[in-house]
Backbone as numpy.savetxt, mean C-alpha at the origin, in Angstrom:
# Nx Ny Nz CAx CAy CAz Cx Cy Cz
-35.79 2.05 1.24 -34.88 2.06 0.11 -33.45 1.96 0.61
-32.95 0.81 -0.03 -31.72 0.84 0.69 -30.24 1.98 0.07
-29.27 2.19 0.85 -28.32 3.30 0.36 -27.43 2.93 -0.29
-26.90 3.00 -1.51 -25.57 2.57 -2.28 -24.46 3.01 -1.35
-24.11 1.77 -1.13 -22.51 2.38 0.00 -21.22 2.33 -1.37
-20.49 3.70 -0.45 -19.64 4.16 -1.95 -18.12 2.99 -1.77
-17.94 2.93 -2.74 -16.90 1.72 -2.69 -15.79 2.54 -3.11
-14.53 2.54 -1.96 -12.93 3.02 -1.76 -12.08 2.06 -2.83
-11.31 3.09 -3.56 -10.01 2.49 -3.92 -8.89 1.91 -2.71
-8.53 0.59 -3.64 -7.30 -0.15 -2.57 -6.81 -0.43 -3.80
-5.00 -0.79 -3.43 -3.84 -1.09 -4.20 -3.82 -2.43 -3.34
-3.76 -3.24 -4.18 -2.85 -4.63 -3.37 -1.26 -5.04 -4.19
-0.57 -5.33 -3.18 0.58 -5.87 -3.64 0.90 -7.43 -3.52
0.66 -8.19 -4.30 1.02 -9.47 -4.13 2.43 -9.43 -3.91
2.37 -10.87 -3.45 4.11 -11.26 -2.99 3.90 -12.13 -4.76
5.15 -12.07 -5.16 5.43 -12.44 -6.75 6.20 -13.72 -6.63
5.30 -14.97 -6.41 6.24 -16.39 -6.23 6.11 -16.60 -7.39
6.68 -17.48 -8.24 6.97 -18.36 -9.10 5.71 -19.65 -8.64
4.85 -19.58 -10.19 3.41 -20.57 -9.48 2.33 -20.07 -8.58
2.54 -19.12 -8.45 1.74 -18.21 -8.04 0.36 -17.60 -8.55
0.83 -17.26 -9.49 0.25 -16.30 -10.41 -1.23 -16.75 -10.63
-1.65 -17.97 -11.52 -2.59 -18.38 -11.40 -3.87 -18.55 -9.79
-2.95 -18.60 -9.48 -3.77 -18.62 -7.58 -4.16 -17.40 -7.14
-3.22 -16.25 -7.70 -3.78 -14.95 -6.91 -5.23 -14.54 -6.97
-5.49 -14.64 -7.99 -7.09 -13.42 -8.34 -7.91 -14.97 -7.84
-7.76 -15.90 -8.07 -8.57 -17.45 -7.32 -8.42 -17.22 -5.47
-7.72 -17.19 -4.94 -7.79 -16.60 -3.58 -8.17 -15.41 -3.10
-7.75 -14.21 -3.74 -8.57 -13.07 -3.61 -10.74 -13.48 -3.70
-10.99 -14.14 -4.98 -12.13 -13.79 -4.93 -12.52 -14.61 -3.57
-12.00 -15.70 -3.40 -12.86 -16.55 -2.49 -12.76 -16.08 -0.90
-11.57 -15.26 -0.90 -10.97 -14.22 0.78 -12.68 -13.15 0.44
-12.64 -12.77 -0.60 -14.01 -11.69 -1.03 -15.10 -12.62 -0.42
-15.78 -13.51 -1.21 -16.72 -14.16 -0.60 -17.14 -14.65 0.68
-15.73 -14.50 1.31 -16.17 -15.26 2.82 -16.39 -13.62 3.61
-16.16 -12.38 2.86 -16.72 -11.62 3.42 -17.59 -10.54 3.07
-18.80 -11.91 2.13 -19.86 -11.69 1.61 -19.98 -10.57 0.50
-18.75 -10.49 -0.08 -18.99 -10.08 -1.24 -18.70 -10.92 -2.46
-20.07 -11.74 -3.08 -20.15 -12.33 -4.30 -20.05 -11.84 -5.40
-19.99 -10.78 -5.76 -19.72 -10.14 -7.03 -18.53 -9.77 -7.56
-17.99 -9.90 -8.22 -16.27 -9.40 -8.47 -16.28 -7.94 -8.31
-15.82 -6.97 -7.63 -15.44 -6.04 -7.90 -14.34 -5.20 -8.63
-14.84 -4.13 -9.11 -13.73 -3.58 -10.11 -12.78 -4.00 -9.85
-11.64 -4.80 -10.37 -10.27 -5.08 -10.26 -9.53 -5.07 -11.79
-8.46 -4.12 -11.38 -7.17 -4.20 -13.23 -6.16 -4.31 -12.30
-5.13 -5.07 -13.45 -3.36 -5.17 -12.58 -3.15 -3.56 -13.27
-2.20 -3.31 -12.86 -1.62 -1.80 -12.80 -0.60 -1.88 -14.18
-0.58 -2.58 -14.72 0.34 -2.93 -16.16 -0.59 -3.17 -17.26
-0.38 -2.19 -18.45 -0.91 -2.08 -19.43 -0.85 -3.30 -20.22
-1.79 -4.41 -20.33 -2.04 -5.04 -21.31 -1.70 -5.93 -20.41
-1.82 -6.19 -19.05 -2.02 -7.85 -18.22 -2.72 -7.77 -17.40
-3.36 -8.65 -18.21 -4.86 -8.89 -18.09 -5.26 -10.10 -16.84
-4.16 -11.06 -16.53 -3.77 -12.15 -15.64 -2.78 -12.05 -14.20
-1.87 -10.77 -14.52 -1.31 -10.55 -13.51 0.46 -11.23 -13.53
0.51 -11.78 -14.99 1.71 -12.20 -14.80 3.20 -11.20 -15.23
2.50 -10.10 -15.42 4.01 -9.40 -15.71 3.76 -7.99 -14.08
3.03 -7.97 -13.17 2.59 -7.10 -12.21 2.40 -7.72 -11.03
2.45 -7.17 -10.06 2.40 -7.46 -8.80 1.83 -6.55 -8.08
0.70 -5.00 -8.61 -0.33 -4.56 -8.15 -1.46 -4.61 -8.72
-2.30 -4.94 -8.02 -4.04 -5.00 -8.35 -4.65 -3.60 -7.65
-5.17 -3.16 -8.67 -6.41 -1.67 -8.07 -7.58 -2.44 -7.64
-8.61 -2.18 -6.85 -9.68 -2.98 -6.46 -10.56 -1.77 -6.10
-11.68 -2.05 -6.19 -12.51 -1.51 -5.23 -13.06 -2.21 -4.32
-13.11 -1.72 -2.80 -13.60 -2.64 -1.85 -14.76 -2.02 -1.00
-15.62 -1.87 -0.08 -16.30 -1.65 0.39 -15.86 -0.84 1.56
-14.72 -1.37 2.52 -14.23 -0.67 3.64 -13.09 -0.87 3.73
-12.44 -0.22 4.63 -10.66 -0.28 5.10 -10.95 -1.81 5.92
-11.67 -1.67 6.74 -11.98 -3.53 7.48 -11.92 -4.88 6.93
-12.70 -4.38 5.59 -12.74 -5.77 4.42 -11.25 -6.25 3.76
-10.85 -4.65 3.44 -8.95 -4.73 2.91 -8.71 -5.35 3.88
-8.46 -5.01 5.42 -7.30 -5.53 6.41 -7.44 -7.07 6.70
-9.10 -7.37 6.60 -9.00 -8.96 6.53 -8.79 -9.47 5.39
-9.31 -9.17 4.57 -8.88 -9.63 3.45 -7.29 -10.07 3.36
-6.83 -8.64 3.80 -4.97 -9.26 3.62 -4.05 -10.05 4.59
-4.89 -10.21 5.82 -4.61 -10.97 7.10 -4.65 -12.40 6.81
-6.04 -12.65 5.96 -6.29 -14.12 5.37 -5.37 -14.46 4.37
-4.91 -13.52 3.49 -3.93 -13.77 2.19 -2.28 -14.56 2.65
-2.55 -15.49 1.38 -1.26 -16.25 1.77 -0.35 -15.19 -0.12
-1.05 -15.33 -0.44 -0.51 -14.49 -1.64 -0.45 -12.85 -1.87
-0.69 -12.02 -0.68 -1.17 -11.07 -0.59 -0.03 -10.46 0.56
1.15 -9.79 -0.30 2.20 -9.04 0.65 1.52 -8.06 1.70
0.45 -6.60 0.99 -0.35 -6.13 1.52 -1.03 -5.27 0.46
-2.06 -4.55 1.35 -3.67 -4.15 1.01 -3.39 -2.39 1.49
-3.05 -1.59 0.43 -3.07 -0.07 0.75 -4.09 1.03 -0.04
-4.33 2.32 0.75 -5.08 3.32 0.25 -4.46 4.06 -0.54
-4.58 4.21 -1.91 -3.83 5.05 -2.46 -4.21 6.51 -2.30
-3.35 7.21 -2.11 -3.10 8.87 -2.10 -2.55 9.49 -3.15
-2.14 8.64 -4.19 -1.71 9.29 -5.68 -1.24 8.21 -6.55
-0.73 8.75 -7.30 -0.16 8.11 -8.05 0.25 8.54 -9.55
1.29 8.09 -10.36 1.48 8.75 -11.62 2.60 8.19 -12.17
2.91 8.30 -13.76 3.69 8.33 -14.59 5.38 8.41 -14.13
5.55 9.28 -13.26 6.18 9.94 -12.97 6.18 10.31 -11.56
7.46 10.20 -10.85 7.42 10.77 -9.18 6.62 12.60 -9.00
7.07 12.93 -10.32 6.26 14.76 -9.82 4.99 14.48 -9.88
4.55 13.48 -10.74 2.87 13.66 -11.04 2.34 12.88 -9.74
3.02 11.77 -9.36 2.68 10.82 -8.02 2.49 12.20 -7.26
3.42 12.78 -6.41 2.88 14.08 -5.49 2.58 14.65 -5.50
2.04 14.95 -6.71 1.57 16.44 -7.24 0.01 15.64 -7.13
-0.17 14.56 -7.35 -1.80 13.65 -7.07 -1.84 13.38 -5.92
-1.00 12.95 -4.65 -1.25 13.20 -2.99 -1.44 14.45 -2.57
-0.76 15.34 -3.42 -1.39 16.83 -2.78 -2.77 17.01 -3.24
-3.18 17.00 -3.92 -4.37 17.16 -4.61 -5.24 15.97 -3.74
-4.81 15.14 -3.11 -5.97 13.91 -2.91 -6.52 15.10 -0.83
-5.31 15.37 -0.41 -6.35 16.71 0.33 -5.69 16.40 1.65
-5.36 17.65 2.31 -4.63 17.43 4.07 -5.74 17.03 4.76
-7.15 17.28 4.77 -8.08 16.68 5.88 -8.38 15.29 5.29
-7.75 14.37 4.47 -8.13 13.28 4.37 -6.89 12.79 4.97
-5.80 13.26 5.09 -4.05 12.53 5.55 -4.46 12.83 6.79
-4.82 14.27 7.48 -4.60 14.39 9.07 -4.81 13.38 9.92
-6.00 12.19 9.86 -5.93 11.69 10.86 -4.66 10.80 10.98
-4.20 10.32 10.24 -2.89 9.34 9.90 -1.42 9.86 10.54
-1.84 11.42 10.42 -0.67 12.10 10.83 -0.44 13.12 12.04
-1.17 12.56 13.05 -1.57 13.23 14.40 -0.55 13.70 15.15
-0.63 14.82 16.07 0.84 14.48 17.07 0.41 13.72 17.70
1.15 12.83 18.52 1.18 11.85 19.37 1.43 10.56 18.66
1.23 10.51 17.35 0.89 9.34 16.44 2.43 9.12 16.25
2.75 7.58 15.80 4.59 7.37 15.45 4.16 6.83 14.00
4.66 7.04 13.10 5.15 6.68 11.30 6.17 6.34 11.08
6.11 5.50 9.64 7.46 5.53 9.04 7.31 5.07 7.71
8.23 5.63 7.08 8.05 5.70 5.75 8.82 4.55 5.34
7.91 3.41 4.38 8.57 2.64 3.57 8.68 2.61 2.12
10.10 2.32 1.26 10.03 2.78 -0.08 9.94 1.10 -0.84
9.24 0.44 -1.48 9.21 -0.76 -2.11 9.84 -0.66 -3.47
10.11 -1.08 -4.37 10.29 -1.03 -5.73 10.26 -2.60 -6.39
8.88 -2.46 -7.16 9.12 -3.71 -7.68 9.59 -3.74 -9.41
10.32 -4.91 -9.73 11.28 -4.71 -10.37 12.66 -3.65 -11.03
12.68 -3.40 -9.86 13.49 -2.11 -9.83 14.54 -1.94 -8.30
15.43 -1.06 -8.42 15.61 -1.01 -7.51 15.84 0.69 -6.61
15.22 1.20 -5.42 15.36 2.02 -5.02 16.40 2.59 -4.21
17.61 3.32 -5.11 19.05 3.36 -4.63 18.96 4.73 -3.62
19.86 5.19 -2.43 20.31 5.66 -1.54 19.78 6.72 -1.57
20.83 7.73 -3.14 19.94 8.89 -3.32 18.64 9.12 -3.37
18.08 8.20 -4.41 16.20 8.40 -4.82 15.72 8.23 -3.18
16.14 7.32 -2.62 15.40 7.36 -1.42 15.07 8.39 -0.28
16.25 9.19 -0.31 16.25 10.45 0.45 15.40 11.59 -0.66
15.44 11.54 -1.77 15.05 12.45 -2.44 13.05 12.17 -2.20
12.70 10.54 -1.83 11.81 10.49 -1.99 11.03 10.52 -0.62
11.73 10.30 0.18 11.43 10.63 1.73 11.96 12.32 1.95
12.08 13.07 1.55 12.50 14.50 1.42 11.08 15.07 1.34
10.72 14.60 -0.50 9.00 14.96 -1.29 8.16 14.51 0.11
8.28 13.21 0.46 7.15 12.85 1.39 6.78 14.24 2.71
8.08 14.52 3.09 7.93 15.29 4.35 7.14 16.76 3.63
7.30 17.40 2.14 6.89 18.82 1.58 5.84 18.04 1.33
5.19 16.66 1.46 4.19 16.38 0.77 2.86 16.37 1.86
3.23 15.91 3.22 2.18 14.82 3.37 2.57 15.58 5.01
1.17 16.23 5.76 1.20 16.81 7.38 1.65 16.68 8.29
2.95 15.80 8.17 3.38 14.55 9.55 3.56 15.71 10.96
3.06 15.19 11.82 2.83 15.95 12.97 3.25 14.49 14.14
3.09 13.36 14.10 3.77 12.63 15.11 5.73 12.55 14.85
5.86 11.44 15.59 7.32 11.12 15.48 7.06 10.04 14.90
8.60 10.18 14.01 8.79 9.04 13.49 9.77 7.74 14.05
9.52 6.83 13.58 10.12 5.81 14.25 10.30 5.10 13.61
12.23 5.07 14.39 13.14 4.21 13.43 13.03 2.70 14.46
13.48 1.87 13.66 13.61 0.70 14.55 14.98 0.61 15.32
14.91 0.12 16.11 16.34 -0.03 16.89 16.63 -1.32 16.89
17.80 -1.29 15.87 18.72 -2.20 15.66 19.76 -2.05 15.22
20.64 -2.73 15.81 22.30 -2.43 15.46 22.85 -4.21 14.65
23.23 -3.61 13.24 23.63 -4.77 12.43 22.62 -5.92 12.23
21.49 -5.55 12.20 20.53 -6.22 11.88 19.78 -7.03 12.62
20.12 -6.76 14.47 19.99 -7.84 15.39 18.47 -6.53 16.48
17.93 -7.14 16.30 16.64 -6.05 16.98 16.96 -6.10 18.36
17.29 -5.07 18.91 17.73 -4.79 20.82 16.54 -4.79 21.48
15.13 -4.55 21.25 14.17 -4.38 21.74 13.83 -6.06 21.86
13.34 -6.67 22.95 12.72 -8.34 22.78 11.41 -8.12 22.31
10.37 -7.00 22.57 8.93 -6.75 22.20 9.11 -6.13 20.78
8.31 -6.68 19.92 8.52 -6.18 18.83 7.76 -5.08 18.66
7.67 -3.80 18.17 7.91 -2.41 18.21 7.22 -2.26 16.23
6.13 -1.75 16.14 5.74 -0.80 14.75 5.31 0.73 15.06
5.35 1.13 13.98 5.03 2.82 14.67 3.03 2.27 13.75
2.83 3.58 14.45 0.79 3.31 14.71 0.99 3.23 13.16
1.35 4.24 12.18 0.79 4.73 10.64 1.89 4.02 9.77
1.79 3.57 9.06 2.80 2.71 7.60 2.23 3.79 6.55
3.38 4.58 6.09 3.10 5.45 4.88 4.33 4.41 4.09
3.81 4.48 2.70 4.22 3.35 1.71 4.82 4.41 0.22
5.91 4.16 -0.21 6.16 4.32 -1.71 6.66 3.39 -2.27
5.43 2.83 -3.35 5.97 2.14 -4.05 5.91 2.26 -5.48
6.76 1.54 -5.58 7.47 1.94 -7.36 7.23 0.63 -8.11
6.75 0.85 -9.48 6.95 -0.37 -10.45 7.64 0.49 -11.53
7.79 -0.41 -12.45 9.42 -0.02 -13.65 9.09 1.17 -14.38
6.73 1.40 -14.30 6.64 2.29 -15.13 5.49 3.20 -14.34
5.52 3.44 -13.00 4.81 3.90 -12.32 5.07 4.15 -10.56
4.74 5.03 -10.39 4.82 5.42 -8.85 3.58 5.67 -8.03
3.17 5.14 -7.12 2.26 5.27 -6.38 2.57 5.61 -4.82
2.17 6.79 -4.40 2.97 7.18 -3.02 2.07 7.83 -2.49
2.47 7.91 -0.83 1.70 8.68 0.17 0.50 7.52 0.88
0.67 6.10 0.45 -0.26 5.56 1.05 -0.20 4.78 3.08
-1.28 4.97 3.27 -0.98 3.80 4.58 -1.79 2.64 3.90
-0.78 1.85 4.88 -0.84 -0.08 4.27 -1.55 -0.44 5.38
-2.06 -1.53 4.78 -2.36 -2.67 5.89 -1.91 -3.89 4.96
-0.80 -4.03 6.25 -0.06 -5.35 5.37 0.01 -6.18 7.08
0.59 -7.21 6.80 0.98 -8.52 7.39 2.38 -8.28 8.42
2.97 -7.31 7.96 4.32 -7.44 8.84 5.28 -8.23 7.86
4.56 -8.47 6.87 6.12 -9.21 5.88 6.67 -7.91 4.72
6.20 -6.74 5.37 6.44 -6.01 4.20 7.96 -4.79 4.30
């Protein structure tokens, strides 16, 4: 008898081109199929009442593994990146107040000593100004076990001093849409993010 394998929530963030739109959920399924999953899986855009994806730029999915997300979003030409959500809500209190609740032995491994992070804040259609950002990297640190270092990039005026290019191991993600917050996640994105 074979075992129902339990299928993980993923957030995807498309990149939002102009002409796009129509292509996304058409490349997603067929990135799905080449890794043998023929069936559509649960997928809604994160915006009440679009149904196509043209007023949103996150898709909820269910996928099978963290492996299937990372190729999946490696293959994506429409696909900014592919993250685990750790909360989410109405509201920034309800977003952390749902990563606390989602549990420290599911964050620990992400947040090891020895391990390097860094927190990125996205906002789509919106914009995430100076204050909110410290206020929201503030919540992250009362929120979420960080036990490595974090790591800033080194660059002065926008010119990278390092010639090897340099990520820290864990991408913790907040991102924002006009009517929702989703935070505390690690990404697997592309490096365009």
């Amino acid at each position: 008898r074979a075992e129902k394998k339990e299928m993980g929530l993923f957030l995807i963030l498309f990149v939002n081109a102009v002409g796009r739109y129509s292509f996304r959920t058409t490349e997603l399924r067929v990135l799905l199929e080449l890794e043998g999953i023929t069936k559509d899986p649960p997928m809604r855009w994160t915006r009440e009442g679009d149904t196509e994806g043209e007023n949103s730029a996150f898709m909820e999915i269910e996928l099978p593994s963290a492996d299937i997300a990372r190729r999946v979003a490696m293959r994506s030409v429409c696909i900014k990146g592919i993250f685990e959500p750790w909360g989410h809500g109405q509201t920034s209190d309800e977003c952390w107040e749902a990563v606390r609740a989602y549990g420290v032995e599911k964050m620990t491994p992400y947040c090891e000593e020895g391990s390097t992070f860094k927190i990125n804040l996205f906002s789509y259609g919106g914009k995430i100004g100076t204050e909110a950002s410290r206020v929201v990297i503030n919540k992250a640190f009362e929120n979420v076990p960080f036990k490595g270092q974090v790591h800033l990039d080194k660059s002065k005026k926008g010119v990278k001093l390092n010639s090897a290019p340099s990520r820290a191991q864990h991408q913790f993600w907040y991102l924002e849409d006009a009517r929702k917050q989703i935070g505390g996640e690690e990404g697997y994105d592309k490096g365009s993010a």
